[in-house]
C-alpha positions as CSV (number, residue, x, y, z in Angstrom):
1,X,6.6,3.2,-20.1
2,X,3.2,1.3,-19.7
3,X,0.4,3.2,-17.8
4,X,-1.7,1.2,-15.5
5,X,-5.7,1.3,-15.9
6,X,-7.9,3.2,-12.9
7,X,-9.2,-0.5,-12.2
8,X,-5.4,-1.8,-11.9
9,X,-4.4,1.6,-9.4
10,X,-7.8,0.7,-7.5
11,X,-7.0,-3.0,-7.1
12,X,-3.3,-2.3,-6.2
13,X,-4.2,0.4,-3.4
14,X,-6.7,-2.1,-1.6
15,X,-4.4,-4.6,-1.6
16,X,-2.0,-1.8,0.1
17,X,-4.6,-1.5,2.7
18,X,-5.6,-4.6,3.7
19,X,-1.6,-5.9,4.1
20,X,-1.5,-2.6,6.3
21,X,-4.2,-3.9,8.1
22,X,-2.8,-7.1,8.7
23,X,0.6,-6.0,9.9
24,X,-1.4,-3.1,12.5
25,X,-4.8,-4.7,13.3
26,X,-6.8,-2.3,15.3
27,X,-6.9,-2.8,19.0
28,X,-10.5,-3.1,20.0
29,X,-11.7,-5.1,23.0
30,X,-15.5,-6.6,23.4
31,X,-14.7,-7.8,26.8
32,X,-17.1,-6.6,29.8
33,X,-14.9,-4.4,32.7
34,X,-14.0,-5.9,35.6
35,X,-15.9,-3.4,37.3
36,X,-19.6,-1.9,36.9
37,X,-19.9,1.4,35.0
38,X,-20.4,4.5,37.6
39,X,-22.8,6.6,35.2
40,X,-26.5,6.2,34.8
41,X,-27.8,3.6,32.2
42,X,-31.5,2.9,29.7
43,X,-33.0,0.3,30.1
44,X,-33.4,0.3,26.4
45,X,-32.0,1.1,23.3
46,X,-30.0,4.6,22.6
47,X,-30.1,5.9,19.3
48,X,-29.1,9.7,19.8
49,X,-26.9,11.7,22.5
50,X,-26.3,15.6,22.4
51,X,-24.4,17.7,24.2
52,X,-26.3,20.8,25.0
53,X,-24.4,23.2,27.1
54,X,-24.0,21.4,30.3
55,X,-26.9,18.6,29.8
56,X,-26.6,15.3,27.5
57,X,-29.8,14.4,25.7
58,X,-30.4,11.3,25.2
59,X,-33.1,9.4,22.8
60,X,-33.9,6.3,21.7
61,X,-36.3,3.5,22.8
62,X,-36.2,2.9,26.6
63,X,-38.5,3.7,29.7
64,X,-36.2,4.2,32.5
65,X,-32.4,5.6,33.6
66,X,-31.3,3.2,35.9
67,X,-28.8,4.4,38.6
68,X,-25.3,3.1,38.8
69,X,-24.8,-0.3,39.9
70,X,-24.0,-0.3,43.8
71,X,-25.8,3.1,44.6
72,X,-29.0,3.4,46.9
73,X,-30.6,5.7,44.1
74,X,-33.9,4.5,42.5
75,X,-34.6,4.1,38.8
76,X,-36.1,7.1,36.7
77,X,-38.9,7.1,34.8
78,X,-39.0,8.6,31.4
79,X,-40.7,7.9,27.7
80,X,-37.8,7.6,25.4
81,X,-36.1,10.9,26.2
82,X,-33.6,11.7,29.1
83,X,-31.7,14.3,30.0
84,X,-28.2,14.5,32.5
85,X,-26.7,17.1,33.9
86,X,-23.5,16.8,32.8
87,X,-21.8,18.9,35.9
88,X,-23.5,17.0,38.8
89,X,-23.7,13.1,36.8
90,X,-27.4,13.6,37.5
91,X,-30.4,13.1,35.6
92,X,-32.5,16.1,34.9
93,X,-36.0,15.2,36.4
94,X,-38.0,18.1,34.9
């Protein structure tokens, strides 16, 4: 019996993979929605959200949460650090 080398098992196992992948691609779409998000948005990059009890942190680099598109709300102004309350959809202004 001829034992294969950790290279050969390595090589053989990717190969494995990537015809699994193949026949199964993953379903991912980059389309927009038909329809506007309902949830408050940065104007900015987001590099960080945290649950914390009922609130959602969120940092990153951005200067406002703007309100969902359609509603009569006005923009909030922050400095790179937001908070929502997860409970009510709204932003924490203190």
């Amino acid at each position: 019996m001829h034992e294969r080398s950790p290279l050969v098992s390595r090589v053989v196992a990717a190969a494995l993979v990537v015809s699994l992948v193949s026949l199964f691609p993953p379903t991912v779409s980059a389309a927009p929605r038909a329809r506007a998000d309902r949830t408050w948005m940065a104007n900015g990059r987001v590099h960080a959200l945290v649950r914390a009890g009922n609130m959602l942190l969120i940092g990153g680099r951005f200067t406002k949460l703007l309100p969902p598109r359609g509603s009569r709300k006005k923009p909030v102004n922050v400095d790179n650090l937001a908070a929502i309350d997860l409970s009510t959809g709204k932003p924490v202004r203190s």
